[in-house]
N, C-alpha and C positions, 0 to 999 in steps of 0.2 A: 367336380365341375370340369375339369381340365381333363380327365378320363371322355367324360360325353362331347366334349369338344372336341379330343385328336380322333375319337371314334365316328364324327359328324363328318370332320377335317377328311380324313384319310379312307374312308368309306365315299362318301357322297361328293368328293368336289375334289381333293387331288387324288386318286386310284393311284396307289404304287406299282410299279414294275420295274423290272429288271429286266435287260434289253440282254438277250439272247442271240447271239451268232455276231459276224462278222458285216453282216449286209450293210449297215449304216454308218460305218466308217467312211468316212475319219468324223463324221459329226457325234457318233453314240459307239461306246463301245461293248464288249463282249464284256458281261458282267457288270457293266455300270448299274445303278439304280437311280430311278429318274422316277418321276410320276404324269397320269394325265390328267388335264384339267378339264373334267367333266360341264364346266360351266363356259368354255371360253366361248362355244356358238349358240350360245342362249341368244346372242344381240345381233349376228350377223354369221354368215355360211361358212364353211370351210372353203381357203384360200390356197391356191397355188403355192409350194412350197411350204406351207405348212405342213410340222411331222406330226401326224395324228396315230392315236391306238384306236387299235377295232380288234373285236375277239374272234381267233381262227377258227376255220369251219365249225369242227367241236367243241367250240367253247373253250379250250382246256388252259390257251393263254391267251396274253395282249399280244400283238402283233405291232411294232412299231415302223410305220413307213412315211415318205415324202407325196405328198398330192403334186402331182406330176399334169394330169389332165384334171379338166373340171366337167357338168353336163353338160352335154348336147355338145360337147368339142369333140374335132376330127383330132385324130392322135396318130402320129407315125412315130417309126425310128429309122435312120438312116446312117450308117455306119455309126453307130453309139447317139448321132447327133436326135435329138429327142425334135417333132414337126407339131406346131399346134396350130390347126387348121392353118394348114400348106408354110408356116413360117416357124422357122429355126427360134429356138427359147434359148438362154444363155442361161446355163448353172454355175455359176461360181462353189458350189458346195461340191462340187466334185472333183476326185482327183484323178479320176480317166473315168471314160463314158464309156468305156467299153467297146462291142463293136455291133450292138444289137441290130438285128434287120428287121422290121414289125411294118406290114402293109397297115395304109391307111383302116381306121376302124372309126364311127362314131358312138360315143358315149351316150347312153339311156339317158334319161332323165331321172335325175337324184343319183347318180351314179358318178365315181370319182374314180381314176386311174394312179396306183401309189405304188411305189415301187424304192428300192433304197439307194443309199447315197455310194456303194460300192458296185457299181454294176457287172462288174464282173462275175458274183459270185449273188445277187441278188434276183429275187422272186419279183414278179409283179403281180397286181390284184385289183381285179374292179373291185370297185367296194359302193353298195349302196350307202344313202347318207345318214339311214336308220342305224345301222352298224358300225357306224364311227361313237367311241366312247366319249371324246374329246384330244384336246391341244396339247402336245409334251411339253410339259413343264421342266426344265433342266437345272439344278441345280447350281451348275457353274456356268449359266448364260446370262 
């Protein structure tokens, strides 16, 4: 019984991974082991600031990043400072913004703008909301 339950557990509703690279620093780090909680938007959308996993292009891993823009929002960057429709957002989870330049752009519908907590050294990614796995679950959070 406890075989078909960590196999239920860790298949279907926490998904393990292992957070690869530097981008999510200082909140995740290189080589950590975390999982995503495939269930946590069963009841309500994915939320700003939430770090979700979604699988990269080819499938081959999870992808760990922060939702940064939500639908149908205007998204800029202005020397690192991130603009959500026309108004400055505050990250306390960062420890420099970088110095990003990113012209106004608006978000599709069902579309999320995610990007990590090292900006310097980090990727960003529209991500439809099909493609989100679910909510990182952090072990020491």
């Amino acid at each position: 019984m406890l075989v078909v339950t960590s196999l239920v557990l860790f298949k279907f509703i926490l998904v393990p991974v292992q957070v690869t690279g530097r981008s999510m620093e200082p909140t995740c780090y290189d080589g950590e082991i975390s999982a995503v909680n495939v269930l946590a938007y069963v009841w309500h959308h994915p939320r700003r600031g939430d770090i979700v996993g979604f699988h990269s292009v080819n499938g081959s891993q999870i992808i760990i990043k922060r939702i940064i823009g939500l639908p149908g929002e205007r998204i800029a960057f202005h020397s690192g400072v991130v603009f959500i429709n026309g108004k400055s957002i505050v990250e306390p989870y960062l420890i420099s913004q970088g110095a990003w330049e990113w012209p106004e752009e608006t978000l599709g519908d069902n579309v999320y703008f995610v990007t990590g907590d090292n900006r310097v050294i980090s990727q960003q990614f529209r991500v439809e909301r099909s493609k989100i796995l679910g909510k990182l679950y952090s072990w020491h959070s």
